[in-house]
C-alpha positions as CSV (number, residue, x, y, z in Angstrom):
1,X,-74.9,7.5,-0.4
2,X,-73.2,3.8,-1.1
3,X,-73.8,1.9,1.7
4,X,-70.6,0.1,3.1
5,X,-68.8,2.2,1.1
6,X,-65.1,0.8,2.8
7,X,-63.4,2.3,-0.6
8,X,-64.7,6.0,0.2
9,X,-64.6,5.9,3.9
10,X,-61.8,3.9,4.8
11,X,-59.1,5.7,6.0
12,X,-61.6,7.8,8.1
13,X,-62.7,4.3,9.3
14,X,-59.2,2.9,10.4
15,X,-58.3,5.8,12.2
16,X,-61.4,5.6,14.1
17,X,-61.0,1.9,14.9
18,X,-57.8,2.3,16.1
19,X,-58.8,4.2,19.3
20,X,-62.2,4.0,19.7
21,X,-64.2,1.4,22.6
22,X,-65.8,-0.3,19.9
23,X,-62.6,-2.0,18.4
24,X,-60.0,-1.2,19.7
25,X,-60.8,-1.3,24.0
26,X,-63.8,-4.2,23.0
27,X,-63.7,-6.2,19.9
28,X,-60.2,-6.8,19.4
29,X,-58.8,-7.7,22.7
30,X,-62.0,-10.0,23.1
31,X,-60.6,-11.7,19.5
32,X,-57.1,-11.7,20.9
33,X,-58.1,-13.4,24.4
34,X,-59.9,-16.2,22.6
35,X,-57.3,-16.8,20.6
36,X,-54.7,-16.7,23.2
37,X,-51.3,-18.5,22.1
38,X,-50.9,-18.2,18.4
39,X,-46.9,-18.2,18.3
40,X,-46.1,-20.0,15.3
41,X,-49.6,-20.6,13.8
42,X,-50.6,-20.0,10.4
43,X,-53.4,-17.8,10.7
44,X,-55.7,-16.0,8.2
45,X,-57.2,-12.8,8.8
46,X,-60.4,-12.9,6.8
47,X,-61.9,-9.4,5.8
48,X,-58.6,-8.2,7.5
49,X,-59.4,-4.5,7.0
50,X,-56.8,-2.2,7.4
51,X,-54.5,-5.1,9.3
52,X,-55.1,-3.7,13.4
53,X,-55.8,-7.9,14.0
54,X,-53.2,-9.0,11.5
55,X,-50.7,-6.4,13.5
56,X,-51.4,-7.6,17.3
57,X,-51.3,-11.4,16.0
58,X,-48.2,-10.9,14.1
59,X,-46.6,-9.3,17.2
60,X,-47.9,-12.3,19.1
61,X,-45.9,-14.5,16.8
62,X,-48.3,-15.6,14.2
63,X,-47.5,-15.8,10.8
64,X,-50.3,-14.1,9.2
65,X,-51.9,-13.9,5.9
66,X,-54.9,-11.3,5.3
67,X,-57.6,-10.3,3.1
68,X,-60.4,-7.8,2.0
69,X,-62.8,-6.7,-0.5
70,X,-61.6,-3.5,-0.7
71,X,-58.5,-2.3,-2.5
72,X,-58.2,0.8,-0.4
73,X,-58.1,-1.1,2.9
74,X,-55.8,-3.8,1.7
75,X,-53.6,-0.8,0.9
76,X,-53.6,0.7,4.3
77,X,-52.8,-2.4,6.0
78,X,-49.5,-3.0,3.6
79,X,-49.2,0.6,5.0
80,X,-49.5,-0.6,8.7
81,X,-47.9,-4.0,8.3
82,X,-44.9,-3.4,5.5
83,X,-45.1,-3.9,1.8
84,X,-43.7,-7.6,2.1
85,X,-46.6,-8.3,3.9
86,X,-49.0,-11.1,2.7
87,X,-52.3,-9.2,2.6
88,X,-54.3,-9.4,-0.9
89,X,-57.8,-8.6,-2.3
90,X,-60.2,-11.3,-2.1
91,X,-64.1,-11.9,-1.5
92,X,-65.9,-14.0,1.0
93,X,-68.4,-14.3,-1.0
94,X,-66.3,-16.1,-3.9
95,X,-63.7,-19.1,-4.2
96,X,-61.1,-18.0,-1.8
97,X,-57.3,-17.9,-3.6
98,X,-55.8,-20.0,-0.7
99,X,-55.0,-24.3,-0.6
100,X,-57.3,-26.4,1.5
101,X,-55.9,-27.0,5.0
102,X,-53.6,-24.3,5.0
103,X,-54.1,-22.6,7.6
104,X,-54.3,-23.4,11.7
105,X,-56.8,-20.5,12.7
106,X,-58.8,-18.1,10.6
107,X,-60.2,-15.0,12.0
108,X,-63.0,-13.1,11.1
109,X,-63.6,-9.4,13.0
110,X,-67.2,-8.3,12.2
111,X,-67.4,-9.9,8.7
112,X,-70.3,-12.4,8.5
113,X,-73.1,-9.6,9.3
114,X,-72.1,-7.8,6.1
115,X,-73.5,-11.1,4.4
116,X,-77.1,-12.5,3.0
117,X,-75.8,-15.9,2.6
118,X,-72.9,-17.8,5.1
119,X,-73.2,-20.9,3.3
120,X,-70.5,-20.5,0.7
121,X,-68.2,-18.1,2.8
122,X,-68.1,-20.8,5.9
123,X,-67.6,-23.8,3.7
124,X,-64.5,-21.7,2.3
125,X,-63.6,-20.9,5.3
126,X,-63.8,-24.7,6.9
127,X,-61.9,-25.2,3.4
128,X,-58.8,-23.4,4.0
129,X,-58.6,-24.3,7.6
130,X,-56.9,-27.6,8.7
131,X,-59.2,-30.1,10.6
132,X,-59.3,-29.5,14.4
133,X,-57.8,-25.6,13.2
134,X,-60.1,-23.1,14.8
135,X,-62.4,-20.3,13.4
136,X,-62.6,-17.0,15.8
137,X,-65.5,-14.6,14.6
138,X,-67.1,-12.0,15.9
139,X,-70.8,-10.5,14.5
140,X,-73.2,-8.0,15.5
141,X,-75.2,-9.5,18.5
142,X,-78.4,-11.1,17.3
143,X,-80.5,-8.9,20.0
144,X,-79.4,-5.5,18.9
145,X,-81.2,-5.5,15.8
146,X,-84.6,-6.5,18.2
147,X,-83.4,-3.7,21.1
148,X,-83.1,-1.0,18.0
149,X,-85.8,-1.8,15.9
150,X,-88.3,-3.7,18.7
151,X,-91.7,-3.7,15.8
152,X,-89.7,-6.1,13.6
153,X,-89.2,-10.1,13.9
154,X,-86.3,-11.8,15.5
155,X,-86.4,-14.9,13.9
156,X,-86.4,-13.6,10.5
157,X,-83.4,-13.2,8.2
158,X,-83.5,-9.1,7.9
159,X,-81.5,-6.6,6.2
160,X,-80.9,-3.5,8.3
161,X,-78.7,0.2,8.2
162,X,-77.4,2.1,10.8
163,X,-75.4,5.9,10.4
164,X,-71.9,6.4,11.4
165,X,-69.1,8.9,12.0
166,X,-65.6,7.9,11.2
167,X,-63.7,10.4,12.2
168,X,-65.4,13.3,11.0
169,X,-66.5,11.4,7.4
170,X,-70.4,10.1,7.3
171,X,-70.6,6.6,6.3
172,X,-74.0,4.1,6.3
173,X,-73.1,0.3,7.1
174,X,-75.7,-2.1,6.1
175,X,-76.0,-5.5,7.9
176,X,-77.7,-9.0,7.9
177,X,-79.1,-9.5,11.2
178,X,-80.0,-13.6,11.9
179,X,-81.4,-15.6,15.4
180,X,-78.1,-17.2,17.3
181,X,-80.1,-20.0,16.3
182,X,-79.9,-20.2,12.3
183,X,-75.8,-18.8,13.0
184,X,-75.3,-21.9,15.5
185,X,-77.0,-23.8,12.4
186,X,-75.1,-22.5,9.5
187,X,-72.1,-23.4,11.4
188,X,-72.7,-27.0,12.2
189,X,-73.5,-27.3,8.2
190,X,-70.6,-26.1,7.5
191,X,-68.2,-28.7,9.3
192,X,-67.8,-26.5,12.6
193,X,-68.2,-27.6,16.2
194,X,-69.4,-24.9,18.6
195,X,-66.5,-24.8,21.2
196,X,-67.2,-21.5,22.9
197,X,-69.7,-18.8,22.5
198,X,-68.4,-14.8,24.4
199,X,-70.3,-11.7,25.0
200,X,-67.4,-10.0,26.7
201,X,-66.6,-6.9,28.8
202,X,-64.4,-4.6,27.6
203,X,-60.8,-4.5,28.6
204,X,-60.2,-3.1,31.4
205,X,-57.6,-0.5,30.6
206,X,-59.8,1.4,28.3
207,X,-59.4,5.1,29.2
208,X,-62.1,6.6,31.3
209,X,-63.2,8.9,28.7
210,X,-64.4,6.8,26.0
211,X,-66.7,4.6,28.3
212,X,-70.2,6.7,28.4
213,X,-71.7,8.0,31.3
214,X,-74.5,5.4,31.6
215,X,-71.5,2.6,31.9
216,X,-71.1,3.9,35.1
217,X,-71.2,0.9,37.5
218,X,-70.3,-1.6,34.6
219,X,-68.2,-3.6,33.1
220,X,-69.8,-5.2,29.8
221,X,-72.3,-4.0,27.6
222,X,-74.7,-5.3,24.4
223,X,-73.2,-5.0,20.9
224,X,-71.4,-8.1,19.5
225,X,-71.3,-12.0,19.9
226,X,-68.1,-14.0,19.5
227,X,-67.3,-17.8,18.8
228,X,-64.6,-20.3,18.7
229,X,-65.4,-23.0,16.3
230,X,-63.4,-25.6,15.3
231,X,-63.3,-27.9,12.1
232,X,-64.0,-31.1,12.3
């Protein structure tokens, strides 16, 4: 099977993220908190996926521009945000088709782990973002990869799968994992100042029945890291 595979799987994928804890009661209203007011703000939703971000920061009042490496999700989100929408394919791993400073804010939802290298994708990203505009990520926390696989080494750069179903469709995702330490690193060498780091709850109006029965008692648990950086 392909692994990360967003051409074969992704419709499966989006409807899955757009209900499930993961994303949509955890991830994205973390990303939207951080980012709080965004009325009026150029912002570019990197890796965009099938456009749930671009959506809630459109409705916000953002004026939004978005991109992904797959054709099939940049077609859903035309699909979810309207075919006059800005949303094109692009790779974080090449030159990015966007001017230098032209954007306030740039988002990217659970797009860095996917890579080997952040050198080239953050200096793009500090590229196309206006100094003191801000850059709101989100990755797989560095201690899950040590909590799932506890023989291996934190501290080194390791390339890892994990299984998934998306709504009924198999699918293997295949990550980087890195210590906070070298992502804290690769972010000052980039032109980024660390303004805030988040391990969040979840929202609190996530229904009842997606929270599992060992939540019981709690409000947050282990499975991504966010930041606020800002270019300086």
């Amino acid at each position: 099977m392909t692994v990360n595979d967003y051409d074969g799987f992704g419709a499966a994928y989006s409807a899955e993220n757009d209900v499930n804890l993961l994303n949509a009661h955890y991830e994205r209203p973390a990303m939207l908190d951080l980012l709080q007011h965004v009325g009026g703000r150029r912002v570019l939703d990197a890796g965009c996926g099938s456009g749930p971000l671009a959506a809630a920061l459109r409705d916000r009042g953002a004026v939004v521009t978005g991109f992904d490496s797959s054709p099939v999700m940049v077609d859903l989100a035309r699909e979810r945000l309207g075919e006059d929408a800005d949303v094109q394919v692009a790779d974080l791993s090449a030159p990015l088709p966007f001017p230098d400073g032209g954007f306030d804010d740039v988002t990217a939802s659970l797009v860095l782990h996917y890579l080997r290298d952040w050198t080239a994708p953050l200096a793009e990203l500090r590229r196309v973002l206006r100094p003191g505009g801000r850059l709101v990520l989100s990755v797989n926390h560095p201690s899950l990869y040590k909590m799932l696989h506890p023989e291996t080494d934190y501290f080194a750069l390791a390339q890892w799968s994990d299984e998934y179903d998306f709504a009924g469709q198999h699918a293997v995702l295949t990550y980087w994992h890195r210590p906070l330490h070298a992502m804290t690193d690769a972010f000052s060498a980039a032109g980024f100042q660390l303004a805030r780091i988040s391990e969040p709850p979840w929202s609190p109006d996530t229904p009842a029945e997606l929270l599992p029965p060992q939540f019981e008692g709690r409000t947050s648990f282990l499975s991504f890291v966010f930041f606020v950086l800002v270019a300086t």
